[in-house]
C-alpha positions as CSV (number, residue, x, y, z in Angstrom):
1,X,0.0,0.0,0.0
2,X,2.9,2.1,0.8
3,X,3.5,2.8,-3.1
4,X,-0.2,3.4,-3.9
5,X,0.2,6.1,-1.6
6,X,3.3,7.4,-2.5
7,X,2.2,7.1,-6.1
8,X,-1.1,9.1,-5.1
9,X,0.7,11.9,-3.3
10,X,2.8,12.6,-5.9
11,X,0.0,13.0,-8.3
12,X,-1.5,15.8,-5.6
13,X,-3.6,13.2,-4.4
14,X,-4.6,12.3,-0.8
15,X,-5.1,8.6,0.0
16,X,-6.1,7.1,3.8
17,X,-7.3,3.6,4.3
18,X,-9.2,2.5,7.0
19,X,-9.2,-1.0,8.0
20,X,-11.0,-3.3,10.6
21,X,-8.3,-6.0,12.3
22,X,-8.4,-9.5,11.5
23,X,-10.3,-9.6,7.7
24,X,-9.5,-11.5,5.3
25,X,-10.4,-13.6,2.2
26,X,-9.3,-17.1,0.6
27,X,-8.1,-16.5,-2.4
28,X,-5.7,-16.4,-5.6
29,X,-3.7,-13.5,-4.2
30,X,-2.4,-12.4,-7.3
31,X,-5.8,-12.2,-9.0
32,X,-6.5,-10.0,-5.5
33,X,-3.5,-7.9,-6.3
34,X,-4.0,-7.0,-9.5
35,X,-7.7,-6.3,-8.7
36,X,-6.8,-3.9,-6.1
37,X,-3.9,-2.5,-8.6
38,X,-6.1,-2.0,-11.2
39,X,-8.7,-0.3,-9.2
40,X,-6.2,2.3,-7.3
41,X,-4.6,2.9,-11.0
42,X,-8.6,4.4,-12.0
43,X,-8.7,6.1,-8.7
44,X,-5.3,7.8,-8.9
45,X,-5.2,8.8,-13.4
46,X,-9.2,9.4,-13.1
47,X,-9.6,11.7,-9.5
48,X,-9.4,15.6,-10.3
49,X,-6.2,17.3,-9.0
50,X,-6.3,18.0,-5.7
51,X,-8.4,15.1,-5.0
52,X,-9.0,12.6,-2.5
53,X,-8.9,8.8,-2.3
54,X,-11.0,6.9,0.8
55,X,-10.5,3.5,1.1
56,X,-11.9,1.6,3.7
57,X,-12.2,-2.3,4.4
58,X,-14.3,-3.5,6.8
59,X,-16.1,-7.0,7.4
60,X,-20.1,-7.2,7.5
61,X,-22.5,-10.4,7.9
62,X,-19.9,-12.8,6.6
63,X,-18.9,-10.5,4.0
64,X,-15.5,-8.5,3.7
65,X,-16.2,-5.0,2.1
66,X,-14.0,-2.8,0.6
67,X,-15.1,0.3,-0.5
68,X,-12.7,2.8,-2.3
69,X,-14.6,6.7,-3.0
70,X,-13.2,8.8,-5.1
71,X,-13.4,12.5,-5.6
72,X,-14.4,14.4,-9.1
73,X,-15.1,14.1,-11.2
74,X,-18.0,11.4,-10.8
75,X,-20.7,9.5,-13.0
76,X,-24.6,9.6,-13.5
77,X,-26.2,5.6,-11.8
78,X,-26.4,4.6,-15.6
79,X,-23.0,5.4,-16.2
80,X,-22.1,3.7,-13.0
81,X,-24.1,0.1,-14.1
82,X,-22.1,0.1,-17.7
83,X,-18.7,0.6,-16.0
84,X,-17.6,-3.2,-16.1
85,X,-19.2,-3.6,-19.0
86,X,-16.4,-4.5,-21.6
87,X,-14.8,-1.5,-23.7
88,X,-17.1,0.9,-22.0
89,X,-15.7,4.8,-20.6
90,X,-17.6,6.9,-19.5
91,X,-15.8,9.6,-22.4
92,X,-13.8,9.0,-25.3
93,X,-10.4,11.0,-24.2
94,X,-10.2,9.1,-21.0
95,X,-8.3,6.3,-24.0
96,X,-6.1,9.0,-24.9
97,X,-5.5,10.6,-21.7
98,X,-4.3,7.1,-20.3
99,X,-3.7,4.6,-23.5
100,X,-6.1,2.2,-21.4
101,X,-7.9,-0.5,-23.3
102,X,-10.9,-0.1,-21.6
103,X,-10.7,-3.9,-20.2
104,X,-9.3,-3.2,-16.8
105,X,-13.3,-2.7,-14.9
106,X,-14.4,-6.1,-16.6
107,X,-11.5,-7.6,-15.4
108,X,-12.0,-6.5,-12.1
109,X,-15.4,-8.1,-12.1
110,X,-14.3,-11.5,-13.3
111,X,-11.9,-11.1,-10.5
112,X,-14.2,-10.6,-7.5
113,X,-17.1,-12.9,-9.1
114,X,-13.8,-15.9,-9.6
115,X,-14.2,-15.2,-5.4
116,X,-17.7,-15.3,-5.2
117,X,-18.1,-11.7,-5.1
118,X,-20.0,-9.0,-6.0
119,X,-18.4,-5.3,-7.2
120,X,-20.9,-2.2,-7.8
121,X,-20.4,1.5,-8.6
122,X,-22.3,4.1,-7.7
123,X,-21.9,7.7,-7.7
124,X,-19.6,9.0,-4.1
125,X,-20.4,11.2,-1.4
126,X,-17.0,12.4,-2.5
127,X,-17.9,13.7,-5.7
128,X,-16.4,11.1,-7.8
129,X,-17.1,6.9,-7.6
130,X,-17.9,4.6,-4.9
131,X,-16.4,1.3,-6.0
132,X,-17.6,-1.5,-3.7
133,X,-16.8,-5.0,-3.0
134,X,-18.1,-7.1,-1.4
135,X,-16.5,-11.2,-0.7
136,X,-17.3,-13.9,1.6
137,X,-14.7,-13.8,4.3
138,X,-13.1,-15.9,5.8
139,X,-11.1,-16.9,9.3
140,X,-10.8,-19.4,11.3
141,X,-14.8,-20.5,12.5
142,X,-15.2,-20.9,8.6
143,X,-12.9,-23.6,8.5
């Protein structure tokens, strides 16, 4: 995490996690990490300079939930439900700006449903996006 948030800083960003002790998921952990990669990459080229990244992971029901928010700029709730669609941005220069395929949401999806997970947008109290996950967790009672 230490170089997502060096990486953020030096874009004029400011990053803060918050996390609950003793989460955690089973996993391929480096599916996980390039999820979380690919996700913090958005954040950081896609979030308005000065921004603000909130990430937050906390465990709920069973469930381990990560939710990263975003400031500007943001997206309308049908932009936000074609996000992981394949090929989809929300703008044409957003390819130019960044030379991204347009894959890297879709991926992200097939990621977290591979764990048996769910992953939504939806516009952030931030002003930008509210990416949310949301896996079955897992410790030692689920054994």
């Amino acid at each position: 995490m230490s170089a997502t948030r060096n990486r953020a800083k030096a874009e004029g960003l400011d990053i803060s996690f918050n996390s609950t002790a003793g989460i955690c998921v089973n996993g391929d952990g480096k599916r996980i990490d390039q999820l979380f990669q690919n996700l913090f990459d958005n954040s950081i080229a896609y979030t308005d300079i000065p921004g603000r990244i909130d990430v937050s992971l906390t465990r709920d029901d069973g469930m381990v939930v990560v939710e990263i928010n975003d400031s500007g700029p943001g997206a309308t709730e049908e932009e936000c439900a074609q996000l992981f669609d394949p090929l989809y941005r929300l703008e044409e220069s957003r390819d130019r700006r960044t030379g991204g395929s347009g894959l890297g949401l879709a991926i992200c999806r097939n990621i977290v449903e591979a764990h048996r997970g769910t992953i939504s947008a939806s516009p952030s109290a931030l002003g930008g996006l509210c990416i949310r996950i949301e896996m079955p967790a897992y410790c030692e009672t689920n054994r």
